[in-house]
C-alpha positions as CSV (number, residue, x, y, z in Angstrom):
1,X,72.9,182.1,24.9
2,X,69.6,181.5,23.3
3,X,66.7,180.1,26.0
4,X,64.7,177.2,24.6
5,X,61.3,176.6,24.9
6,X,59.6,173.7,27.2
7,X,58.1,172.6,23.4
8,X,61.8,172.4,21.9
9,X,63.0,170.5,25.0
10,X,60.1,168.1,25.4
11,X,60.6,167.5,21.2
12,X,63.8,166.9,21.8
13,X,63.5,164.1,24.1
14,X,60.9,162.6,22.5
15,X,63.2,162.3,19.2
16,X,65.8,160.6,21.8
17,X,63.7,158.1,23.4
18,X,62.6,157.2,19.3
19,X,66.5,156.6,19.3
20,X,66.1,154.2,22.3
21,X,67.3,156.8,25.2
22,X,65.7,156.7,28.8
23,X,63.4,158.8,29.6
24,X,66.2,158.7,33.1
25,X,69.0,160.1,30.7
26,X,66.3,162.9,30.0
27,X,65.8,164.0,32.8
28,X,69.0,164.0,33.6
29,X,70.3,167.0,31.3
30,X,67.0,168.9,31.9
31,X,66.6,168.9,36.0
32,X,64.9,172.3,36.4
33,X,61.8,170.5,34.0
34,X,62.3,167.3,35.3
35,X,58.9,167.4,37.0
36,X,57.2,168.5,33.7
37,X,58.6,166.3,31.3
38,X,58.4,163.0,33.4
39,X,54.9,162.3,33.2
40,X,55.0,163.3,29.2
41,X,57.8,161.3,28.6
42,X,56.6,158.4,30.3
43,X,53.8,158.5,28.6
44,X,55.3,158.9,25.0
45,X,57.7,155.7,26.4
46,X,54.2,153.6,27.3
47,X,52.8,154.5,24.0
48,X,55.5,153.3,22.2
49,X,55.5,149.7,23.3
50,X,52.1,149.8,23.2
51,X,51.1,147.1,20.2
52,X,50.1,148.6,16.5
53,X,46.0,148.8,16.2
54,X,44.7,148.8,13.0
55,X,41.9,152.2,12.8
56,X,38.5,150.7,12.3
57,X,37.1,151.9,9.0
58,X,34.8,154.4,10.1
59,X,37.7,156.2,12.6
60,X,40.2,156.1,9.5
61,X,37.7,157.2,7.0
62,X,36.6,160.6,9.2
63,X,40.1,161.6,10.2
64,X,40.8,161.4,6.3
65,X,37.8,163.5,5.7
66,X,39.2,166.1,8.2
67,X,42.5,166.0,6.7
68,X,40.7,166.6,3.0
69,X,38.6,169.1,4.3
70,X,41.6,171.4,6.0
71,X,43.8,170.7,3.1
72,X,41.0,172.9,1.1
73,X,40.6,175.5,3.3
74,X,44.7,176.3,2.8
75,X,44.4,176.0,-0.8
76,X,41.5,178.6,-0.7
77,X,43.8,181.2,1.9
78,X,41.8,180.1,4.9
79,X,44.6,179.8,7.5
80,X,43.6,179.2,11.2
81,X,46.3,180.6,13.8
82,X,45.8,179.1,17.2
83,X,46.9,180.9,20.4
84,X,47.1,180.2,23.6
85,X,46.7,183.3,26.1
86,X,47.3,182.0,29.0
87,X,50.6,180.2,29.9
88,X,48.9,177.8,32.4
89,X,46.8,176.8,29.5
90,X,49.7,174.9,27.6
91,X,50.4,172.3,29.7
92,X,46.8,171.0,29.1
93,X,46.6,171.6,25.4
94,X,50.4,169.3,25.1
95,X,48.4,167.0,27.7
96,X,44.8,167.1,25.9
97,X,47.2,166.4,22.4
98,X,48.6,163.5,24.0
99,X,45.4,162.0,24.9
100,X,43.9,162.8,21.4
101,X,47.4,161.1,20.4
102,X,46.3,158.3,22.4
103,X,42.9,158.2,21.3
104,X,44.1,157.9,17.4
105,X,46.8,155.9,17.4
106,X,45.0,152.9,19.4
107,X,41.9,153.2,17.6
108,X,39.7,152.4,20.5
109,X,42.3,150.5,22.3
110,X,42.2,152.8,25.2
111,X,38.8,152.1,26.0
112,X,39.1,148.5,25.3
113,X,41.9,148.3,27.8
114,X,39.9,149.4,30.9
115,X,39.2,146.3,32.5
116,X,43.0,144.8,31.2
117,X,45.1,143.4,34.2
118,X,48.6,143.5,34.5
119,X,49.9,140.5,32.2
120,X,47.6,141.7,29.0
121,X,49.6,144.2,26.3
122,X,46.6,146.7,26.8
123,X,47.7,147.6,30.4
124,X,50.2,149.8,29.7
125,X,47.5,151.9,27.3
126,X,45.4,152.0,30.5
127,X,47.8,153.7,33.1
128,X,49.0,155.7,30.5
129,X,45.3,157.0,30.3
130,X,44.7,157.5,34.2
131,X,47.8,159.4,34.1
132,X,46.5,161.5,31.3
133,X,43.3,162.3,33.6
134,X,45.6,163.1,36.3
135,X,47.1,166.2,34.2
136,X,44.3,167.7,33.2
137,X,43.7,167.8,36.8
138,X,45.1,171.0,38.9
139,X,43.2,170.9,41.8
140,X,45.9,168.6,44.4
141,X,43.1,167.3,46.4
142,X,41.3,165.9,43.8
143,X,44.2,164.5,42.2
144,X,45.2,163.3,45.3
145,X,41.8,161.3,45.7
146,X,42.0,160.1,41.9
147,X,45.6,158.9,42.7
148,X,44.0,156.9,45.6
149,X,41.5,155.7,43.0
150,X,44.6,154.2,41.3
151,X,45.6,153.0,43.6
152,X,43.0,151.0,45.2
153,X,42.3,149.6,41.4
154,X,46.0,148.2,41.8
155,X,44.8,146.2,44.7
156,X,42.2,145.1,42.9
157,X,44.0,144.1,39.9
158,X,46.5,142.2,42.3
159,X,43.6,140.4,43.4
160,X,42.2,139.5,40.5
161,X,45.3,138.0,39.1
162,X,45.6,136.0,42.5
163,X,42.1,134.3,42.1
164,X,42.9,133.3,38.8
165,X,45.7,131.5,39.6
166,X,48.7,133.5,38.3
167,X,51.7,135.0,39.7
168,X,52.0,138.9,40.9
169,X,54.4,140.7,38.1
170,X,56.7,143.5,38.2
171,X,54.8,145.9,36.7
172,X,51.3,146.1,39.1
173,X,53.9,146.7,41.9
174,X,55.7,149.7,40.8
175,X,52.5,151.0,39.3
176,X,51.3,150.9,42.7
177,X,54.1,152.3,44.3
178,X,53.8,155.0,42.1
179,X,50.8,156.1,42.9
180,X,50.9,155.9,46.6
181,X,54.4,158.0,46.4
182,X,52.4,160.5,44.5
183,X,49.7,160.6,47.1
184,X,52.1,161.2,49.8
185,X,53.8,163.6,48.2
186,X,50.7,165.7,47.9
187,X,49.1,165.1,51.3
188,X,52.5,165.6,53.5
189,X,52.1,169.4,52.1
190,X,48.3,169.6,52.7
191,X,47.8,168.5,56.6
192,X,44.4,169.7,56.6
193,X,43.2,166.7,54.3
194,X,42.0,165.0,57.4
195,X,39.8,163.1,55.6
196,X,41.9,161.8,52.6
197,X,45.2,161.5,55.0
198,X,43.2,158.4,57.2
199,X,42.0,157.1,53.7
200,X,45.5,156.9,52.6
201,X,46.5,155.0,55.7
202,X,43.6,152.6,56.1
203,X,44.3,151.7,52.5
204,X,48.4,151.7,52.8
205,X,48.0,149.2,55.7
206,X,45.3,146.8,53.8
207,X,47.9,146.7,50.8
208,X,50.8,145.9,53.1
209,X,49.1,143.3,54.8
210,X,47.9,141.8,51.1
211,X,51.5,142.1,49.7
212,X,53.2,140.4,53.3
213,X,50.5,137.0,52.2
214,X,51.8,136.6,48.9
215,X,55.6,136.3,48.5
216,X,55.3,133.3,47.4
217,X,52.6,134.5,44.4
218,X,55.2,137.4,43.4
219,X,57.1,136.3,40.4
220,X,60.8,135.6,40.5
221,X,61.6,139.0,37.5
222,X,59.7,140.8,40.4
223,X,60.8,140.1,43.8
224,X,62.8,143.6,43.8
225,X,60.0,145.2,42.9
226,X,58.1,143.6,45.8
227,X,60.8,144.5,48.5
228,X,60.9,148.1,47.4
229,X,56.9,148.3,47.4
230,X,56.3,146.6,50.7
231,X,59.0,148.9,52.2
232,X,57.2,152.3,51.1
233,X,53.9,151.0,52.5
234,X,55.5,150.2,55.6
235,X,57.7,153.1,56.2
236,X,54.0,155.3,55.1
237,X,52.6,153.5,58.3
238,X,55.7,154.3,60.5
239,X,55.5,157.9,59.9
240,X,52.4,158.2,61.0
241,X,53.6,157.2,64.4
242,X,56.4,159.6,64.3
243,X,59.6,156.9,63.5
244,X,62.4,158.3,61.8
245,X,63.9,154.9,61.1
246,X,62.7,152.8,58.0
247,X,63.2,149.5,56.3
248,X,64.7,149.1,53.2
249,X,64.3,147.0,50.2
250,X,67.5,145.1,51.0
251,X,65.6,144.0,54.4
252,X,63.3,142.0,52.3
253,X,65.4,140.5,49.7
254,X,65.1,136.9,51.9
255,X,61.2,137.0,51.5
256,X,58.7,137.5,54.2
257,X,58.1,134.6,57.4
258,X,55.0,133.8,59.5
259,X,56.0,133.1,62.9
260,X,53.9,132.8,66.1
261,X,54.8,131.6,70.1
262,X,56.1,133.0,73.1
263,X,58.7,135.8,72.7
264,X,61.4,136.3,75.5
265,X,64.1,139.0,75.4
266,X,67.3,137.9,74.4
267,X,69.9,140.7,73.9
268,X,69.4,144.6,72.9
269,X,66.7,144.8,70.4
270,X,66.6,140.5,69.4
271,X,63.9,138.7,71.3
272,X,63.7,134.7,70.6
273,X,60.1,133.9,69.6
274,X,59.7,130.6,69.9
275,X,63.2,129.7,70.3
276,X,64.2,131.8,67.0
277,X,65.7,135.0,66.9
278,X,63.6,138.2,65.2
279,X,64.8,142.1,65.7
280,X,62.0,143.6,67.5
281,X,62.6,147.6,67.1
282,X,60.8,151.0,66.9
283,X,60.2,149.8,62.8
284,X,58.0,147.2,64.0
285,X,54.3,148.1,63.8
286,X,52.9,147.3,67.4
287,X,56.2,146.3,69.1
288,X,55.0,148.8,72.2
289,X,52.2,146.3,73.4
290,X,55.0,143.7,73.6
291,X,55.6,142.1,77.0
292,X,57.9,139.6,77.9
293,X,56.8,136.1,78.3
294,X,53.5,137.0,76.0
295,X,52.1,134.8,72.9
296,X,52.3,137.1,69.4
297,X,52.2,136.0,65.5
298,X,55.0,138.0,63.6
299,X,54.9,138.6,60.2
300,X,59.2,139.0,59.4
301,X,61.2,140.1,57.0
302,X,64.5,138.1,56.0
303,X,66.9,140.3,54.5
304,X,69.8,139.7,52.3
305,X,72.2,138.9,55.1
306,X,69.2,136.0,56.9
307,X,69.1,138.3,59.9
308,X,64.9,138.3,60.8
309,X,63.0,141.8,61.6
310,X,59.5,142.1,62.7
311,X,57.5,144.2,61.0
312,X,54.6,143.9,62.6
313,X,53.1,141.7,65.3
314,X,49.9,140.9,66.9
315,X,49.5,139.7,70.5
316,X,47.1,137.1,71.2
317,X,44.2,138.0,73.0
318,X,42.1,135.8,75.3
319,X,44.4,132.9,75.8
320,X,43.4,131.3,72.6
321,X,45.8,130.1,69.9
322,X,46.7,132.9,67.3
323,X,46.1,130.5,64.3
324,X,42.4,129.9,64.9
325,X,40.2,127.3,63.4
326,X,41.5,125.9,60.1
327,X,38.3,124.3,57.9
328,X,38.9,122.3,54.9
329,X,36.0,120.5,52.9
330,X,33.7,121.1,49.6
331,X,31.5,124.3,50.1
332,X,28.1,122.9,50.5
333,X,26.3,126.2,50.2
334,X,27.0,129.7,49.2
335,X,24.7,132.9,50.5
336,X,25.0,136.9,49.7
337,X,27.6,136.8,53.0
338,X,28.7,133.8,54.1
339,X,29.4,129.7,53.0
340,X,28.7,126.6,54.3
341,X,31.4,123.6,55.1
342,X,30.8,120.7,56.8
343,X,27.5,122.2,57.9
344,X,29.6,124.6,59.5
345,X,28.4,128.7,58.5
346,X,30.9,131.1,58.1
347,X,30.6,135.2,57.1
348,X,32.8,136.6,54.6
349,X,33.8,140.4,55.2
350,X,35.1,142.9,53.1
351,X,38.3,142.1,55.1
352,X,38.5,138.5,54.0
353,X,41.1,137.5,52.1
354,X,40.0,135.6,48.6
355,X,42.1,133.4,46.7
356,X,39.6,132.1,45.1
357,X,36.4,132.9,43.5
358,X,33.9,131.1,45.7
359,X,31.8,128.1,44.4
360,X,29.6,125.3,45.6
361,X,31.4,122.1,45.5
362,X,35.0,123.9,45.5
363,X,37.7,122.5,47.9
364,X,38.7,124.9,50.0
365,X,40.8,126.0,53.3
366,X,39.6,128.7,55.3
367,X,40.5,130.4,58.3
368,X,38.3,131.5,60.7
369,X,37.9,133.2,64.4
370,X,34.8,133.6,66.7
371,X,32.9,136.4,65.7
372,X,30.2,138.2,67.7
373,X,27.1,136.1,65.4
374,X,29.4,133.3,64.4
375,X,32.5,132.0,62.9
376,X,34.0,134.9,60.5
377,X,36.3,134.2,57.9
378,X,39.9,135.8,57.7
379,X,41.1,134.0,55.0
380,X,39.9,131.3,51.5
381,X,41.8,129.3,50.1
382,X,42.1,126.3,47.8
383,X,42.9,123.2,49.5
384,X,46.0,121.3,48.8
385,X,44.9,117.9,47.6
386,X,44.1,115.3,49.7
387,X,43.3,112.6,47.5
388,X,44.2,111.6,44.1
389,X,47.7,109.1,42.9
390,X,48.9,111.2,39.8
391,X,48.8,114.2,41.7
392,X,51.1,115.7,44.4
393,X,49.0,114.8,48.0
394,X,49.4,116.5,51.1
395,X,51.6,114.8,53.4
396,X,51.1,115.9,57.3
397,X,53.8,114.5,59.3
398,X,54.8,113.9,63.3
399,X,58.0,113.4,65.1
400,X,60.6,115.1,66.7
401,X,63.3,117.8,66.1
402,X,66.7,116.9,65.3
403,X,69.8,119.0,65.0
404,X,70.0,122.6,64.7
405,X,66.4,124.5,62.9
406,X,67.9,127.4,61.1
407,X,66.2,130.4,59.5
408,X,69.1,132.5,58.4
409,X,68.7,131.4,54.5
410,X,66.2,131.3,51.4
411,X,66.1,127.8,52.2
412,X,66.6,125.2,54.8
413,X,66.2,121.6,55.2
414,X,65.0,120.4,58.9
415,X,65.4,117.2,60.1
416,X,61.8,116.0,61.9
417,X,61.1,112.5,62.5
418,X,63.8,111.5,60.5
419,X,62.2,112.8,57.4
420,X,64.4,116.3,56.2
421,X,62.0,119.0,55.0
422,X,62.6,121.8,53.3
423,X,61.7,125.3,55.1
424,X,61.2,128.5,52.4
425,X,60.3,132.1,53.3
426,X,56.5,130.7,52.3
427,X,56.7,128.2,55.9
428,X,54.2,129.2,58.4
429,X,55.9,128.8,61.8
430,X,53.5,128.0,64.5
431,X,55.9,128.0,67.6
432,X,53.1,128.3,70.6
433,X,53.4,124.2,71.3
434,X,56.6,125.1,72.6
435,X,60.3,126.6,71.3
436,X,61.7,125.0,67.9
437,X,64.5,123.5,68.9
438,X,66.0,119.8,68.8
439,X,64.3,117.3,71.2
440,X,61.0,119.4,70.7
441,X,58.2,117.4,68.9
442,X,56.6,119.0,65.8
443,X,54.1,118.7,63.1
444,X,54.9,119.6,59.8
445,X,52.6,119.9,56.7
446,X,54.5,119.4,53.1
447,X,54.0,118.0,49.6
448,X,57.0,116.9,47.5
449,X,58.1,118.2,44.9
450,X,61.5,117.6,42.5
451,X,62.4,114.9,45.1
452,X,62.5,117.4,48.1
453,X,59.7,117.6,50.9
454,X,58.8,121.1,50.9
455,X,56.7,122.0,54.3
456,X,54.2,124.6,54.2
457,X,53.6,124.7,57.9
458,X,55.6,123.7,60.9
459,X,53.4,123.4,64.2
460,X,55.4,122.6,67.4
461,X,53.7,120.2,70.0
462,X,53.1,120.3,74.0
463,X,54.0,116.8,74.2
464,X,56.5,114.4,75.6
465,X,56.3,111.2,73.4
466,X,59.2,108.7,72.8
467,X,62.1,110.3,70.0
468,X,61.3,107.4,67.9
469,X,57.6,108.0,67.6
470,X,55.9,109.3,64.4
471,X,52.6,109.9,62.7
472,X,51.7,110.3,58.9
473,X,48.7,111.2,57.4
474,X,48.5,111.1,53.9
475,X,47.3,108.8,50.8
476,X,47.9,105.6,49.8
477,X,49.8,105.6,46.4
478,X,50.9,102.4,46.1
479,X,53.1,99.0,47.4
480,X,56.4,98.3,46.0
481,X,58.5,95.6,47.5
482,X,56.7,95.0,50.4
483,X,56.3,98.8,51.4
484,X,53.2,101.2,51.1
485,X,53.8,104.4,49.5
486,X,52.2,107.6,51.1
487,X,52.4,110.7,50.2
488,X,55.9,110.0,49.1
489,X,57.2,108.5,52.0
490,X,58.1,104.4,52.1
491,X,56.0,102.8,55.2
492,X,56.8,99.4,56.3
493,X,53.2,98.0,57.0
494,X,52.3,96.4,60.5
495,X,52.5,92.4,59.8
496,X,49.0,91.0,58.4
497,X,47.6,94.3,57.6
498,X,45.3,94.7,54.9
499,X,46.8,96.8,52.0
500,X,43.9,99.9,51.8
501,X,42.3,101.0,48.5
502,X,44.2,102.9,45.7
503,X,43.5,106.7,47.1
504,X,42.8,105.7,50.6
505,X,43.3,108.8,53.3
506,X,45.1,107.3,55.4
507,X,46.6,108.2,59.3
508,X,49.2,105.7,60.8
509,X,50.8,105.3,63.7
510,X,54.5,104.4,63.6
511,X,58.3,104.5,64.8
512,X,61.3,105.8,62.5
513,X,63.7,102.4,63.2
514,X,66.8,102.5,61.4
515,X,65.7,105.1,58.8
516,X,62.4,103.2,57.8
517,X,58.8,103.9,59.4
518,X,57.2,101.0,60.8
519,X,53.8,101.3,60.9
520,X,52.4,99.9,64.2
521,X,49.1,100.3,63.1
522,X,46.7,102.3,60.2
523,X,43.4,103.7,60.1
524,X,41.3,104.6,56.6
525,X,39.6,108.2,57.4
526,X,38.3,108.3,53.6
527,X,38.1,105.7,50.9
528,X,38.8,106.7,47.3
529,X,36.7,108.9,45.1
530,X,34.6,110.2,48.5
531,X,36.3,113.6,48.8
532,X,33.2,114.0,51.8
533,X,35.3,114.3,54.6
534,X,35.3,118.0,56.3
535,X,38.8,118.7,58.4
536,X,38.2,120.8,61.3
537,X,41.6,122.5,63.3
538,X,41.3,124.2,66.3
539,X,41.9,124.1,70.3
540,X,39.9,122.6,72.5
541,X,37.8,124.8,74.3
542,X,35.1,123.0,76.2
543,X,34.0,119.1,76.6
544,X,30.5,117.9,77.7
545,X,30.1,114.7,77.1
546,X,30.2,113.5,73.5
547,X,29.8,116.8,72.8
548,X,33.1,119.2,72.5
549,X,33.7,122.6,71.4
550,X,36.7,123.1,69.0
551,X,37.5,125.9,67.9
552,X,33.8,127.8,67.2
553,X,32.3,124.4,65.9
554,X,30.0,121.7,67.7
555,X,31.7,118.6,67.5
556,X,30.0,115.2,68.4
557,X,32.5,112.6,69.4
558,X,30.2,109.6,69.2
559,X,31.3,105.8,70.3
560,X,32.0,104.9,66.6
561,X,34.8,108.0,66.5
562,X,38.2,106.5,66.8
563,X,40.0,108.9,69.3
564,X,43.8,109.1,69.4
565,X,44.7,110.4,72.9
566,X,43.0,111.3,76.2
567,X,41.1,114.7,75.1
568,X,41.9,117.7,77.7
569,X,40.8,121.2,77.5
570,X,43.6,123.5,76.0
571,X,44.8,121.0,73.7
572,X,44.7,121.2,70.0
573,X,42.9,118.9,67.4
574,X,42.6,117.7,64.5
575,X,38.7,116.5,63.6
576,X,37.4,114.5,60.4
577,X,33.7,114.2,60.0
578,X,30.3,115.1,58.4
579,X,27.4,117.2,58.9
580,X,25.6,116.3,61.3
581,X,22.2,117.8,63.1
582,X,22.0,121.2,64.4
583,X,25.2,122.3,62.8
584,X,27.4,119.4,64.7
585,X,29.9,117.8,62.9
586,X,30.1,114.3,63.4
587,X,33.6,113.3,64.3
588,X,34.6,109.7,62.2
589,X,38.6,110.8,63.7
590,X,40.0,112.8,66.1
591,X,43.5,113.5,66.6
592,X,44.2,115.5,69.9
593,X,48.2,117.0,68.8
594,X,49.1,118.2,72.7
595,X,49.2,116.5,75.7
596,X,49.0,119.6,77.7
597,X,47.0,122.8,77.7
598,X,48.7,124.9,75.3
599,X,45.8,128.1,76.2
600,X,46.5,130.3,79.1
601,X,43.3,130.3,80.2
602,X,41.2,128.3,78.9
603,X,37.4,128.9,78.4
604,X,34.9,126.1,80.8
């Protein structure tokens, strides 16, 4: 039998994936070479759906020149034999054609396509040119740091799309998984790369924790994609820790959950946190500093079957709530390292989580925690909308649980207040006011959208009022028949009470009575067109006076603040205000959500 060449096989398959073959089907009759053709091949594949360039004129007129030129040298007997010595030479002269291959056919392309992100045609030109630098390097570490290069420039690209307001696709995701497979691959055979191994952790645990915030960004063509990425970051972190268990895609297919409270034991390996169930195992980063009876956030996976498993968790340290201080309001100022809201300064790391790109006058939502010079942000974000009639307004809603709460689905509708929302994978769970179950009185943020009120948080409440009690806060869209609209819920106004501005912000107090609200009484926290309101969220952790600390900001909670419950230390609240002096924002509302301590121990 006659042995073939690596050129006759690699021509081969390059003829067949003309024909429309996989580069999989390939592979599969040559698996001795499978390593060596799979990068060229995948290449070849990119290339081809890479869009025609036309050659600018000067590129087309010196290649013909060549071609002129070389064509005279034959016809005078000049013939120029080329010969390669050295068989670890030919794999870079087929790589170094391929990139000259690349270089000609796109006619600049390549380098126009360095800064492309994932949705332009010109991405696949540029990871088919990092993966031609990659072969024309044979020393593993370095590859293994460019590969982390790559990777990292993934994140970025992930990013970028983020803070420009489109959805994660399929393709960023398994280009990234790529990579980091690589990486591993090379640095599980090379334990001495100390340096490089951390690097690839550290980074692998930033890109899980980006990934876990943004099922809801991920398009629907790539949620498979995001399972099986997520899952090979995560399972990189367990072995690090010496776990031979992993998750699978399959545990994701559900989408991913934020849940926080008090987690209790409930049978072998299932702990109820917050009165729902989550698998708490050896495949859940941090599970060991788990006690019973203790306060965490969870970040869970819902897999194809509804069951819940942790992947990681966090405890909560101090006594404090795990959500920190919410802040939403225009940024009034913007420095090298920080903004300004509400008079309110807050840094922004390298760890802070962008949404956005940051400027003055922007509505944003950010999350924040005591730092050790001031308030540091974890997260920006855009804020939902507050004000406006056309547009689909925030809708934050009180009352109490009824029926059963379950999780077990992509989707499921909650009855609370006798309002049903709509709970997705995307719900923030905030179970430390107490378990979710029926009877338990809850806050729940939403907006509505195709008829359905879809929440984005759920916040559970230390408080005991009466079943039929509610509380909206929302704006005023409207009267029809007698009734105010609000956010998209009918209100039935309080006898002889003024009908607010078009746009009004609104908070009213009411009872659900025979499946209408009846307001018992409304208060305007911003007319119409002001949008100069700052929303401060946070515990209470200290009251002197008129003066009160919530959360890391100075409040001042002057005589001409309306007030809606007795203030105690522990509790949580909800301020509106404005800048005041010295960095104190002047309360114009408070809303105090517990009527107990919901903090441990609480800071005097």
């Amino acid at each position: 039998m006659r042995i073939r060449g690596f050129r006759s096989i690699l021509d081969e398959c390059l003829t067949a994936l003309r024909q429309g073959e996989s580069v999989e089907a390939c592979l599969s009759r040559y698996p001795r070479l499978s390593e060596r053709l799979q990068p060229l091949l995948t290449l070849a594949q990119r290339i081809g759906h890479t869009p025609t360039a036309t050659p600018r004129p000067w590129a087309q007129k010196t290649a013909w020149d060549l071609v002129r030129r070389r064509a005279q040298d034959l016809r005078h007997g000049r013939r120029f034999h080329p010969h390669i010595s050295f068989p670890w030479l030919r794999p870079l002269a087929i790589a170094t054609s391929l990139l000259l291959a690349v270089l000609i056919a796109a006619g600049g392309t390549a380098y126009a396509a360095r800064d492309s992100l994932p949705d332009s045609p010109l991405y696949r030109v540029k990871l088919a040119t990092e993966d031609v630098r990659l072969w024309l390097m044979f020393d593993d570490s370095a590859k293994a740091e460019i590969l982390l290069d790559q990777s990292d420039e993934r994140t970025k690209e992930i990013v970028e799309l983020i803070q420009q307001g489109k959805p994660v696709p399929a393709n960023v995701l398994v280009a990234l998984r790529d990579r980091n497979s690589r990486v591993n691959s090379i640095l599980q055979d090379r334990p001495q790369e100390t340096v490089l191994q951390a690097r690839m952790l550290q980074q692998s645990a930033a890109q899980e924790q980006l990934l876990l915030n943004l099922w809801n960004e991920v398009s629907n063509s790539a949620r498979d994609e995001y399972g099986e990425t997520v899952a090979t970051l995560h399972n990189t972190l367990l072995r690090t820790s010496g776990t031979v268990l992993a998750i699978g895609a399959e545990d994701l297919a559900g989408g991913v959950l934020n849940i926080s409270g008090q987690a209790e034991p409930a049978t072998d390996g299932v702990w109820l946190v917050g009165g729902v169930e989550v698998r708490i195992d050896e495949r859940t980063i941090g599970y060991r500093e788990l006690e019973a009876g203790s306060t965490a956030k969870f970040v869970v996976a819902r897999g194809a079957n509804g069951r819940l498993h942790a992947l990681n968790l966090s405890t909560v340290k101090g006594g404090l709530p795990e959500s920190g201080t919410l802040v939403s309001g225009a940024i009034e100022k913007i420095t090298e390292n920080a903004v300004v809201v509400g008079g309110q300064r807050i840094k922004i790391t390298p760890e802070t989580f962008l949404q956005l790109k940051l400027k003055e006058g922007q509505l944003v939502q950010i999350t924040a925690n005591p730092g050790a010079d001031g308030a540091v942000a974890s997260a920006v974000k855009a804020a939902t909308t507050q004000t406006g009639v056309t547009a689909a307004p925030m809708l934050a809603y009180e009352g109490a649980i009824k029926g059963a709460v379950n999780t077990d689905g992509q989707t499921n509708d909650w009855v609370i207040g006798g309002q049903t929302f709509t709970i997705t994978p995307a719900t923030v769970i905030d179970a430390q006011g107490g378990a979710v179950k029926s009877g338990t009185r809850a806050r729940v943020e939403a907006v509505s959208q195709g008829g359905k009120l879809m929440a984005q948080r759920v916040i559970t409440l230390a408080s005991d009022g009466k079943a039929e009690s509610v509380h909206l806060t929302g704006v005023f869209q409207g009267s029809r028949g007698g009734l105010w609209l609000v956010s998209g819920l009918a209100v039935e106004p309080k006898l002889g009470e003024e009908t607010p501005s078009l746009g009004s912000l609104m908070a009213i107090d009411a009872d659900w009575q025979e499946s209408r609200i009846v307001s018992r009484g409304a208060t305007v926290l911003e007319p119409p067109g002001q949008d100069n309101l700052t929303q401060l969220e946070g515990p209470i952790t200290h009251i002197d006076g008129d003066i009160w600390t919530v959360g890391f900001a100075r409040v001042g909670v002057g005589k001409s603040a309306k007030v809606s419950a007795k203030p105690i230390v522990g509790a949580r609240a909800l301020v509106w205000g404005r800048q005041g002096n010295d960095g104190t924002l002047e309360a114009t509302y408070v809303r105090v959500l517990d009527e107990r301590s919901i903090i441990s121990t609480p800071r005097q």
